[in-house]
Every structure is written in structure tokens, then in C-alpha cells.
C-alpha positions in Angstrom: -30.5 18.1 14.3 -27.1 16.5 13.6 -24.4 18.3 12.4 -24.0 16.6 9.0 -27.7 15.3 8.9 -28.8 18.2 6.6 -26.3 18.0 3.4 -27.0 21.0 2.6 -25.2 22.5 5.8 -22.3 20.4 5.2 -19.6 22.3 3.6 -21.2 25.7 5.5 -20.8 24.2 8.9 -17.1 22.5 8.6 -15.9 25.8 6.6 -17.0 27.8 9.7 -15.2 25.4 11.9 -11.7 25.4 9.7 -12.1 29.2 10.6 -11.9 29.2 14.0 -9.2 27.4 14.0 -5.6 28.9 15.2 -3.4 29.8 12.1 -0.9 27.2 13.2 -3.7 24.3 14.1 -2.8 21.0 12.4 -3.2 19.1 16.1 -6.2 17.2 14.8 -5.2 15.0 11.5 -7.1 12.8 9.9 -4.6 10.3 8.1 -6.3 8.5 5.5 -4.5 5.9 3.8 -1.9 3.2 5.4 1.0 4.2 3.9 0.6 8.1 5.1 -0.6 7.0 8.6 2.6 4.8 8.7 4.4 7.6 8.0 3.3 9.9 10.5 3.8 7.1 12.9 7.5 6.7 11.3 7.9 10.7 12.3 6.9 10.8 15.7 3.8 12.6 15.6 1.1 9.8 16.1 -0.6 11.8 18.9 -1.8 14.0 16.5 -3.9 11.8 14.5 -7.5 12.0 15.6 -8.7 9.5 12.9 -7.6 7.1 10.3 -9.1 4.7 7.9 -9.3 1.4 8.0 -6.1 0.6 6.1 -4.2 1.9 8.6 -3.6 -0.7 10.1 0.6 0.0 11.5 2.0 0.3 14.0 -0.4 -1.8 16.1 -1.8 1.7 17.8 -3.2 2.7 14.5 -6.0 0.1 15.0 -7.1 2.2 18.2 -7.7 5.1 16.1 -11.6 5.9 15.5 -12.0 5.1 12.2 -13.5 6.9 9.5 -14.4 4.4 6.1 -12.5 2.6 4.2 -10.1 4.5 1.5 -11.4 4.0 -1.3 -15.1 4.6 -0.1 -14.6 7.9 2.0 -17.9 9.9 2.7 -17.3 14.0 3.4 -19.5 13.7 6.3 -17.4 10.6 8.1 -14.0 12.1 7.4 -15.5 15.9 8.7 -17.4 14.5 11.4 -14.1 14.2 13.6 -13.2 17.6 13.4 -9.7 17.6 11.1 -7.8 20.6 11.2 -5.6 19.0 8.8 -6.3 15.8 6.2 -3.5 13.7 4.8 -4.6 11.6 2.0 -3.5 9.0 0.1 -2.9 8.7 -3.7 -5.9 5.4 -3.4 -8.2 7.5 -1.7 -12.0 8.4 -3.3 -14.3 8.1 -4.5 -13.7 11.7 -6.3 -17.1 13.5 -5.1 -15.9 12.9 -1.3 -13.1 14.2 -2.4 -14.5 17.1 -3.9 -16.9 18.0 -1.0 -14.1 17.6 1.7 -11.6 20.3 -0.8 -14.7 22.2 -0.9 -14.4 22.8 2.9 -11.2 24.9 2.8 -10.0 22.3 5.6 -6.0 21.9 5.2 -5.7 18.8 3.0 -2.4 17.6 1.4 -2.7 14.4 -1.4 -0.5 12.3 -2.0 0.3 10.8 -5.8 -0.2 7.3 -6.3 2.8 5.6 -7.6 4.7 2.2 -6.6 8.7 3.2 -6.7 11.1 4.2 -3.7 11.3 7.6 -4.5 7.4 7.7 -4.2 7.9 6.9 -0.7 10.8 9.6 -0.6 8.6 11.7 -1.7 5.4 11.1 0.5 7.5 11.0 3.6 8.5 14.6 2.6 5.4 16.0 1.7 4.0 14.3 5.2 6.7 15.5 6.9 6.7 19.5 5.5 2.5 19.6 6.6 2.9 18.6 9.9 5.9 20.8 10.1 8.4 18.8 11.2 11.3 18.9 8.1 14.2 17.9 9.7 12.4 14.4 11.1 11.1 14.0 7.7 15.0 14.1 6.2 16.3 11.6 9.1 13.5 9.3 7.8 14.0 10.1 4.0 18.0 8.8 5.1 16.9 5.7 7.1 14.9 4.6 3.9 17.5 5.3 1.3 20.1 3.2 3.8 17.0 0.1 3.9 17.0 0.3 0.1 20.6 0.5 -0.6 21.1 -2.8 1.9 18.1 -4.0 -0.1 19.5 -3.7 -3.7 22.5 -5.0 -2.8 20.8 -8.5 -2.0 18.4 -7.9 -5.5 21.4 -7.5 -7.6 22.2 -11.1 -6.3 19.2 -12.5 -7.8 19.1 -13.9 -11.6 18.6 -11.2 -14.3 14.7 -10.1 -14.6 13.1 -13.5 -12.9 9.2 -13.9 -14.9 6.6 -13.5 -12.1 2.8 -14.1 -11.8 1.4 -12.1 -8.9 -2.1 -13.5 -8.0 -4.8 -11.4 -6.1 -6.8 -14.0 -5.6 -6.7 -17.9 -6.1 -9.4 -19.4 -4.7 -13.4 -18.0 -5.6 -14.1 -18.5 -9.0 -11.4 -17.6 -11.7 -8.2 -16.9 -10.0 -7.4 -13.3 -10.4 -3.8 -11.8 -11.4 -2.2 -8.7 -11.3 -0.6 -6.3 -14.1 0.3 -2.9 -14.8 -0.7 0.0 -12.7 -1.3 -1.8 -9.6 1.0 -2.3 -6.4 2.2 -5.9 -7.1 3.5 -4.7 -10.2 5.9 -2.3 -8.0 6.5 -5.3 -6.1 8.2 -7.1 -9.2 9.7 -4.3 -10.3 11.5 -3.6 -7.0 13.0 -7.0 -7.2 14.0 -6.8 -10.9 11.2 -9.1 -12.2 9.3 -9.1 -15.1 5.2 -9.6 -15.0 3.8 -12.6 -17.4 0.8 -10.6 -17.0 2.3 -7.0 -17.7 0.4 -6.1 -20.8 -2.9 -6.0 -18.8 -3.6 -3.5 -16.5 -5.2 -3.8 -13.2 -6.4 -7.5 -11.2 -7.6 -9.2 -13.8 -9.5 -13.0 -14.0 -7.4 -15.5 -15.8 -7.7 -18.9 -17.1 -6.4 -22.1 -15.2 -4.6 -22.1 -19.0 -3.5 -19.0 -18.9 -1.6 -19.9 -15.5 -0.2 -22.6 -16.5 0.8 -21.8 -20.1 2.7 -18.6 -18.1 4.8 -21.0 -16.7 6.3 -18.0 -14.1 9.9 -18.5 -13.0 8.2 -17.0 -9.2 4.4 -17.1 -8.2 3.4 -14.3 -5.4 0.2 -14.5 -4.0 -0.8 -12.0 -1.1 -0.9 -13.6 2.5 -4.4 -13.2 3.3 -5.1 -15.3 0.0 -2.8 -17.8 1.2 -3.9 -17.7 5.0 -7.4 -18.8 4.1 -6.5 -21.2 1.5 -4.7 -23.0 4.4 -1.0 -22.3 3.6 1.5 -22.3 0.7 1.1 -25.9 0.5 -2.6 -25.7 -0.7 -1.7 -22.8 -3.4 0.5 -25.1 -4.5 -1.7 -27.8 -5.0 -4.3 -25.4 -6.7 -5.3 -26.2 -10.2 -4.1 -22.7 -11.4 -0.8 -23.2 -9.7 0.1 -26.5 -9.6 1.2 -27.6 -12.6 3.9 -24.7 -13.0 7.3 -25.1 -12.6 6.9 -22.5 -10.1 4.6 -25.1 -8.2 6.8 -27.9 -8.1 10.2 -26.0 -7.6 8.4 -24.4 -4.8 8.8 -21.0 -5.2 5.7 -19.9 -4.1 6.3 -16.6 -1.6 3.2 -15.1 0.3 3.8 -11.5 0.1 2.7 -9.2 2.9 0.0 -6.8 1.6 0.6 -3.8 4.0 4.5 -4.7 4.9 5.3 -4.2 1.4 2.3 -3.3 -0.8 1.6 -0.2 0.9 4.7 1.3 -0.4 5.8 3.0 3.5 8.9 3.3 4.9 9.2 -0.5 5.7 8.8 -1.3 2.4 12.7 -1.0 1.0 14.0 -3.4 4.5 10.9 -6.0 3.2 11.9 -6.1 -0.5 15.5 -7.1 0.6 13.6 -9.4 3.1 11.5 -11.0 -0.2 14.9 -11.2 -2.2 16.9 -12.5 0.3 14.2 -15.4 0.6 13.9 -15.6 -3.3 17.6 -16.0 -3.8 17.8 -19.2 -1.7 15.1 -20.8 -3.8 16.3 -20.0 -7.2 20.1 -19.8 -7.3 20.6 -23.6 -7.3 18.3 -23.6 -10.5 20.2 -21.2 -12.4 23.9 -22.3 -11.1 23.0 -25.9 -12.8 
């Protein structure tokens, strides 16, 4: 009989196993979200991870990894099944009854909060860095972020004062969908100073073609998997949603990397610099007329 074939045995059988682990353990992690397992990578302690999911997809050795789900549809008896002495979680990470069952366990497990700012990084890469026990590697990372983001504001303060953006999600099934509040493209816009046309929703929303072009955005973002199969910025641009914006035909249009930046790591601060740098060249002539 498999180990977690009966579900009644499963919190029985992995509790038993947490005990026999030595005090200091923490040699077997199970890193689930992107962000954390970029983060463990960042520290130097990769060769502990025994499992990730499958939005752990950086460094390029993180796709090696057995995987264990997807993060926001974790099962108790895939994320067990690898033997974890220690779980890192994401803030995205559920649903809540995995959750649940895998606390239930008594298996070390550190959660992370989900929010889209620089200090929420700050404060992941701490909170990774203090379980696996390794402090002083957490604080040289902590400094090598804060040095990306000050380089990074300084080319965001060159931009035009709070530029309107309209993020989309998706643009080519159906209704095109855009982001609001509460979601990771919002931190995106905020980290450059922007505004969201969208902000009083909350969530990734279905709009009208109308809606997009009565917006009339200053800056569209669209993520680069969106753009990738709709053949390129080019044919965004040419979309019905899109293409009537001055956004459209000024062509700032900017494919935004959706683990590079979205996943709010320690790469993010260097990218948002990267995204205004790339920004500024597009709209300084506009407002310098």
C-alpha cells in the first residue's frame, strides 16, 4: 500500500517522519513558489532543495528540480511525498485545505506574505534566509537589492510624473483581460511611479474593446507570453483593443517579463530600472514638446 494512498494515514505517517528527523534537519526543502526558490538560489543554498513547484522556474537548475504541483493547486500528499524536512511557501500558494493538511503535519514550514513592494522582497529574503540559517548571506543579499533599487529609482525619477498605464493579462481569447488592484502588475506600475486606468477594480478583469480605447493609457504592458504568441509587439499593436490608443500608435507598447519582474525576487529592483530606462526613451520626446 502506498504511503499516501490511504488519506487517512496521511498526516500520521509524515508527522512520524518530521520526528525522526535531527533537531537541526532542514537539508531537504521543499521551495514552493518562484520568488522563494529564487531566493534560495540568490543565497547559495540550492543543493538543499529537494523539490519545487512549477513556478520555479530561475535560475535555469530550478527546472531540474522534481516537481511537486503547481502553486496555487498544491495537494498535501505531492508536496509530503518528497520527504521535506523544511517547506518554504509562498504568499500565492493554496489552495487553503493543502495548506491546512501540510501545517497539520508539524513539518517545519515558514509562509511568506503576499505583497508587491521592495521591502516585501527585503523581507522574504530575510525570513528565507533566518530558516535555512544562514543570516549573514541573507543581509549581503538584503544590501545587493537595496543597491539594485536605489540605481533603479534613480532612472524612475527620470520618468514623467505618475505616467496612466493599462496592464493587460491577456489580449487575444475572447475579451481582452486587464489588471487592477491587488495583483502583481499593479506593483509593477507602482514601482515605476504609474498610475492604473484600471485601479478601481481589483484582480484580472475582462474589459471592453471600449473600455480600452476610451482609457486611452499614456503606457500599455502586456506580459511576454501574451505577446510571444500573438506573434510580437507589432501584432498587440495592431489588436482591436490596442490599436487605436495613443499608446498604440506612439508605440509604447513594453512586454513585461512575468517571472523577471512579476515574481517580486531579488531581480526584480535591477528589471524595474531596466523597464524605466526603456520607458524613458519612448516618452520623454512626448512630454519635452
Amino acid at each position: 500500500m502506498g504511503r499516501f494512498h490511504v488519506r487517512g494515514l496521511l498526516v500520521a505517517v509524515a508527522a512520524a517522519a518530521s520526528l525522526a528527523l535531527p533537531a537541526q534537519g532542514q537539508e531537504r526543502v521543499a521551495s514552493l513558489g518562484g520568488d522563494v526558490t529564487e531566493i534560495i538560489y540568490a543565497l547559495g543554498e540550492g543543493s538543499r532543495i529537494v523539490a519545487t513547484d512549477s513556478t520555479s522556474v530561475f535560475p535555469p537548475i530550478a527546472l531540474t528540480t522534481p516537481k511537486v504541483g503547481y502553486v496555487r493547486q498544491l495537494s498535501a500528499e505531492g508536496v509530503l511525498s518528497v520527504d521535506p524536512d523544511l517547506i518554504l511557501i509562498s504568499g500565492a500558494a493554496g489552495p487553503e485545505t493543502a495548506l491546512e493538511q501540510i501545517r497539520a503535519t508539524g513539518v517545519g514550514m515558514v509562509e511568506m506574505e503576499t505583497a508587491y513592494t521592495i521591502d516585501a522582497i527585503i523581507d522574504k529574503t530575510r525570513r528565507v534566509a533566518e530558516a535555512l540559517g544562514v543570516d549573514a548571506k541573507g543581509e549581503e543579499l538584503v544590501d545587493q537589492i537595496e543597491t539594485d533599487w536605489a540605481e533603479a529609482s534613480a532612472v524612475i525619477e527620470t520618468l514623467p510624473d505618475a505616467p496612466t498605464v493599462l496592464f493587460f493579462s491577456t489580449v487575444s481569447d475572447g475579451s481582452p483581460s486587464a489588471a487592477g488592484a491587488e495583483t502583481a502588475a499593479q506593483g509593477v506600475i507602482d514601482l515605476i511611479g504609474g498610475v492604473n486606468v484600471f485601479g478601481d477594480r481589483t484582480g484580472y478583469k475582462p474589459i471592453s474593446l471600449e473600455a480600452a480605447v476610451a482609457a486611452d493609457p499614456d503606457i500599455i504592458m502586456v506580459m511576454n507570453f501574451v505577446a510571444a504568441r500573438m506573434g510580437g509587439l507589432d501584432e498587440v499593436a495592431a489588436h482591436p483593443a490596442i490599436a487605436l490608443t495613443s499608446a498604440a500608435q506612439s508605440g509604447r507598447i513594453f512586454s513585461i517579463d512575468a517571472v523577471r519582474v512579476m515574481q517580486f525576487s531579488p531581480r526584480t529592483p535591477r528589471a524595474a530600472g531596466a523597464l524605466a530606462a526603456e520607458i524613458r526613451e519612448t516618452m520623454t520626446p512626448v512630454y519635452d514638446q
